[in-house]
C-alpha positions as CSV (number, residue, x, y, z in Angstrom):
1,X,101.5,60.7,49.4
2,X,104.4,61.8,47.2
3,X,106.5,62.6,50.7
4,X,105.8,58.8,51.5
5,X,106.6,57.3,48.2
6,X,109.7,59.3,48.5
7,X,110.7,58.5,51.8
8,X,110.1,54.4,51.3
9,X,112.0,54.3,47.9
10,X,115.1,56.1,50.3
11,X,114.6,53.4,52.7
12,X,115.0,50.7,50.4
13,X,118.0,52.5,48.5
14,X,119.7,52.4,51.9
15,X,118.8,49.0,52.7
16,X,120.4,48.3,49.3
17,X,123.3,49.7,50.0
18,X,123.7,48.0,53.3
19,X,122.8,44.9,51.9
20,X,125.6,45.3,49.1
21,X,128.1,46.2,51.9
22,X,127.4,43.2,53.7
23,X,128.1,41.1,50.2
24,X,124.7,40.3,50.5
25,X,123.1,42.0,47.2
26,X,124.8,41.3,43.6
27,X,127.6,44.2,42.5
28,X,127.2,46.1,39.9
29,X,128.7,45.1,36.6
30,X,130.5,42.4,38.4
31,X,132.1,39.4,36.5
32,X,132.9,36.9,38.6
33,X,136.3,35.1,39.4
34,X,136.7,31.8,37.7
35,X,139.7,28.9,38.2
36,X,142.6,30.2,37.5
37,X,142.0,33.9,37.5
38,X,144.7,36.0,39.5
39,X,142.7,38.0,42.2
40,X,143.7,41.8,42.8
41,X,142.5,42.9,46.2
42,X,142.8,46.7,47.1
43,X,144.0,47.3,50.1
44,X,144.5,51.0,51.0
45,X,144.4,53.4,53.5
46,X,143.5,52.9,57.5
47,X,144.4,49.7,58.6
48,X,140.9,49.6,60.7
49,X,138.1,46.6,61.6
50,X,136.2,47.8,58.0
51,X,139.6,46.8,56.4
52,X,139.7,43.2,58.0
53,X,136.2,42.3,57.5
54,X,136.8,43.6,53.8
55,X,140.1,41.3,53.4
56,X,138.3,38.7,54.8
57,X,135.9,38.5,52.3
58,X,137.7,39.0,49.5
59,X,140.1,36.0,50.7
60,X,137.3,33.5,50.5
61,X,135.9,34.9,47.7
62,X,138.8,34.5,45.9
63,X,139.4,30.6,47.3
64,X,136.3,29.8,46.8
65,X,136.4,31.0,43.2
66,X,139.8,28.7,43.1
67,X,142.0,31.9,41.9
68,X,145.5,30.8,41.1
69,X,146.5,33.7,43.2
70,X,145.5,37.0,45.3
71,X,147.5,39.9,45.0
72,X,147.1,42.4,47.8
73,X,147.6,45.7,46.0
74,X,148.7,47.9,48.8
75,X,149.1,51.5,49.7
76,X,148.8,52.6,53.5
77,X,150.6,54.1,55.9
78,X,149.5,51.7,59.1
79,X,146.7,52.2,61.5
80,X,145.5,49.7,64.7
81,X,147.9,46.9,65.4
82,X,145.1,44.8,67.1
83,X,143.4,44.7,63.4
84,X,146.9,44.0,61.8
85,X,147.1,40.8,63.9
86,X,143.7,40.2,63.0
87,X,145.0,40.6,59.0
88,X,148.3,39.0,60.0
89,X,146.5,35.8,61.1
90,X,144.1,35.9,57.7
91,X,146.8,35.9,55.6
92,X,149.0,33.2,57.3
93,X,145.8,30.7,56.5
94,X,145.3,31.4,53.0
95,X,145.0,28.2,50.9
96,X,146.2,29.9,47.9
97,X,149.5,31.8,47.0
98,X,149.3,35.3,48.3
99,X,151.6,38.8,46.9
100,X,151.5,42.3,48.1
101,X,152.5,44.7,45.6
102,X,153.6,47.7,47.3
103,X,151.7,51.0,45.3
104,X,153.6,53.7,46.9
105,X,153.1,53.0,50.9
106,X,154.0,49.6,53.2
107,X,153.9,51.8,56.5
108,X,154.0,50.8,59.9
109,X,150.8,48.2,59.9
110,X,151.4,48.0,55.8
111,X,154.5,46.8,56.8
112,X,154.0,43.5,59.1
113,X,150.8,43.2,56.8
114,X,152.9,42.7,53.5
115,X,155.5,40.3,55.6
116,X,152.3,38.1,55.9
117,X,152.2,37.6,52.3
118,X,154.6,35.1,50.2
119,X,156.0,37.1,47.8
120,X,156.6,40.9,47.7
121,X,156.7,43.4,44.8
122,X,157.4,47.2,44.8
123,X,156.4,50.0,42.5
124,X,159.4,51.9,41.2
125,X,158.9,54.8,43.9
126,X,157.6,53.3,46.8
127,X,158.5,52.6,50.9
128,X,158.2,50.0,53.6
129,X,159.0,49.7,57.2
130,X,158.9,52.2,60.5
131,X,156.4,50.1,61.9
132,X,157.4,51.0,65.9
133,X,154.2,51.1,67.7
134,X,152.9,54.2,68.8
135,X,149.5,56.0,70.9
136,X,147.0,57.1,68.5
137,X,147.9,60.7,69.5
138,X,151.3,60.1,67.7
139,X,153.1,59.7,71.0
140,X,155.3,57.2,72.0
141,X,154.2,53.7,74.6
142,X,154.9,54.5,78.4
143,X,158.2,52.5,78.9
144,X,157.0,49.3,80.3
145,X,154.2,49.2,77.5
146,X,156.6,49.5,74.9
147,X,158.7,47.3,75.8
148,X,156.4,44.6,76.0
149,X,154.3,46.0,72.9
150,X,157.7,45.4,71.1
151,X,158.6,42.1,72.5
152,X,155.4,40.9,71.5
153,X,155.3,42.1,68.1
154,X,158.9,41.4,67.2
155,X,157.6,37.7,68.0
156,X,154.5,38.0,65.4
157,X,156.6,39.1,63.0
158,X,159.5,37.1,63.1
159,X,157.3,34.0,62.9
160,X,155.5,35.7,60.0
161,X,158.6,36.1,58.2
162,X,159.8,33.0,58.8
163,X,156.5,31.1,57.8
164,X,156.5,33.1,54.4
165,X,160.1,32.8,53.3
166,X,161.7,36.2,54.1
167,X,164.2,37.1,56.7
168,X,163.1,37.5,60.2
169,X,165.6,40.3,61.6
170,X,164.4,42.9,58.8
171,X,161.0,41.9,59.7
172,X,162.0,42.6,63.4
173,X,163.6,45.7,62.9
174,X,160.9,47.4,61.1
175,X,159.5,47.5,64.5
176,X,162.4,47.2,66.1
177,X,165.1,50.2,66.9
178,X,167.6,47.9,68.5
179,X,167.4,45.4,66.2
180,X,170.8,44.8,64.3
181,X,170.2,43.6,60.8
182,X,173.6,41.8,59.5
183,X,174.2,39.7,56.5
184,X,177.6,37.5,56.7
185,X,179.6,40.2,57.4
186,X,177.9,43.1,55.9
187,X,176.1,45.1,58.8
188,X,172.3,46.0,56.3
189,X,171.3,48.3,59.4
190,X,172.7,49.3,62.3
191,X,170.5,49.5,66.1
192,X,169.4,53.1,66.7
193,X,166.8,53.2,64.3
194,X,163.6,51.7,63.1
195,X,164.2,50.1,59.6
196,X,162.6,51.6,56.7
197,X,163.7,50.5,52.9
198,X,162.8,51.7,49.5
199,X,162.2,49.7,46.1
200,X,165.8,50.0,45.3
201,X,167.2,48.9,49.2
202,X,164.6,46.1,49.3
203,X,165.0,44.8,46.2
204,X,168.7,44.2,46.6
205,X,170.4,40.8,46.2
206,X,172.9,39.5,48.5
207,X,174.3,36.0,47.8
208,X,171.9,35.9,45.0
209,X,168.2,36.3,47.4
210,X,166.6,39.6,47.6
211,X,166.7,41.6,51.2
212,X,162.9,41.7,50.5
213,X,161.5,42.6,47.9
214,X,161.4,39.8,44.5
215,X,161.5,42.9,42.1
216,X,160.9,46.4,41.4
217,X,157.4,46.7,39.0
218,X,155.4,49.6,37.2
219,X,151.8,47.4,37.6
220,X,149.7,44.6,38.4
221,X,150.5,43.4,34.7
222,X,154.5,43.9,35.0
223,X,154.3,42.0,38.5
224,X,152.3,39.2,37.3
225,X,155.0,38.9,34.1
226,X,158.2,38.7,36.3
227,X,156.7,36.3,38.9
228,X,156.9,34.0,36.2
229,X,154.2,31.7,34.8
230,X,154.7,29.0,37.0
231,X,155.0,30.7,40.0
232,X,151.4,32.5,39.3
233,X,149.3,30.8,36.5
234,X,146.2,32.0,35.0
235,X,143.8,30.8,32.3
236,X,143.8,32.0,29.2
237,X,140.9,34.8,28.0
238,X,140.1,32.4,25.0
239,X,140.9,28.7,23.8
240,X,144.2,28.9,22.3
241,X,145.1,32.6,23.5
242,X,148.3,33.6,25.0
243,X,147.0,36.4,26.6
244,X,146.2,36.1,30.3
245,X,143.3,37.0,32.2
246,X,143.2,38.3,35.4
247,X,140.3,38.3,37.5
248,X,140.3,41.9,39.2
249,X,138.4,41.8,42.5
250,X,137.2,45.0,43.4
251,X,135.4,44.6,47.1
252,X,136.2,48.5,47.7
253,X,135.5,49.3,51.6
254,X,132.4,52.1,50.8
255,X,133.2,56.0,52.7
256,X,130.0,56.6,53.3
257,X,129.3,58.3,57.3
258,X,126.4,57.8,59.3
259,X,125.8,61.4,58.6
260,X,125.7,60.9,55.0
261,X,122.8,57.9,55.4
262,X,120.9,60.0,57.5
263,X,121.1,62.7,55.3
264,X,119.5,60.9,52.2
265,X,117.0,59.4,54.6
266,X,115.8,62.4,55.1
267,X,112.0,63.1,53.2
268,X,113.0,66.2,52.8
269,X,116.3,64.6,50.5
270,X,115.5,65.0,46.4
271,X,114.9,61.2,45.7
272,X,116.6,61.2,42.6
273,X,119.8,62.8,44.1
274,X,119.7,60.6,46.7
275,X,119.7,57.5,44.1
276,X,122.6,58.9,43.0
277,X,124.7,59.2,45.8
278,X,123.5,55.6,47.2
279,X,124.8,53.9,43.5
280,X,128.2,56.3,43.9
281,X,128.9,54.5,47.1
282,X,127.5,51.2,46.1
283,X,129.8,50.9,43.0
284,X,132.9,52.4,44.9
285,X,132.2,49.5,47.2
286,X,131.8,46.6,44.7
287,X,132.8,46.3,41.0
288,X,134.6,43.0,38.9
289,X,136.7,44.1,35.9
290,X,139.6,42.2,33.8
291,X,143.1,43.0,33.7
């Protein structure tokens, strides 16, 4: 009888957890978004179909909730391109004004993802670019596929650029070897290569307008205070407060493998422990905070 008892309360921890995945069951300590709050979605490492379905429905979440803004807090260094069209296309539909700050790693798919956003922000120490595609073994296209890959894809991009305000040959030739970037007269980078920049080399102004990036930032906080308060307004905490509140959405894609469910399906798994576990990867998955 006890091996039963076990076994269903297992079952429905799992179901829970599945449930929660699926946005289905209520998070754990969440607070929800209200109008106005700015809306900080993770987005870090693969750039896989778990990843889009997860951006997806933090995006509505957050327009539903009528946030004053999302800020896509990245760090990744690429994955699939098919899901980074996918993410490209999200991004380009938003309703509502849309940053990437750049924690660290734009690679590859980061790189065309973050180009899909409005505005772009870097952390002190951080990289974008080298987004040429490749085979998943690391090797490079057969000829003929590459060169259509890349005519393809330096299409996307540029129109993703353009659409979001920043300039179309950098976004090409982060994808693009033979792509010549040139300002006026001032060659930024030469063909040969595929374009990768730092905080610094993004963030530098010529004729007044950044290559890229708007400004180099420690934090969420610091980018939220140089974008200014009419470019990304929030409501105040309290009535009369100057301090600003930041709705922190925390839709965290959960790591747990198929071998890990069936091992706390298992009767032969401690209920308790497997509680545990289910509730680690529940609250990895979903959690609201402030800011």
């Amino acid at each position: 009888m006890r091996s039963v008892v076990q076994t269903v309360r297992i079952k429905l921890l799992i179901s829970f957890l599945i449930c929660s995945l699926t946005g289905v069951a209520p998070a754990l300590g969440r607070e929800a978004i209200r109008k106005g709050d700015v809306a900080v979605v993770p987005l870090r490492g693969e750039v896989a179909p778990a990843l889009l379905a997860f951006l997806r429905r933090a995006v509505k979440t957050a327009e539903t909730s009528e946030a004053s803004a999302i800020v896509f807090d990245m760090n990744t260094y690429g994955g699939r391109l098919d899901t980074a069209a996918d993410i490209v296309n999200a991004l380009n539909q938003t309703k509502i004004p849309t940053y990437t700050f750049i924690n660290t790693n734009a690679g590859s798919a980061g790189a065309i993802i973050a180009i899909a956003t409005q505005h772009v922000f870097m952390a002190p120490v951080s990289a974008i670019g080298a987004a040429a595609p490749i085979l998943p073994t690391g090797e490079d296209l057969p000829a003929t596929a590459k060169e259509k890959t890349i005519s393809y894809w330096s299409a996307l991009i540029r129109g993703s650029a353009i659409k979001n305000a920043h300039n179309p040959d950098i976004a090409e030739a982060f994808m693009n070897k033979d792509k010549e970037v040139k300002i006026g007269d001032r060659v930024i980078h030469p063909k040969g290569a595929v374009l990768t920049f730092n905080a610094q080399e993004a963030s530098e102004k010529i004729n007044g307008k950044p290559l890229l990036a708007e400004g180099v930032v420690d934090s969420i906080a610091d980018l939220t205070k140089k974008a200014g308060p009419k470019a990304m307004s929030s409501r105040s905490s309290q009535p009369g407060s100057n301090k600003s509140r930041f709705g922190l959405l925390r839709l965290h894609r959960c790591y747990c493998s198929a071998e890990f469910l069936e091992r706390i399906s298992s009767s032969k798994f401690p209920a308790r422990r497997g509680r545990e576990l289910s509730l680690q990867c529940v609250s990895r998955s979903f959690s609201w905070g402030i800011i």
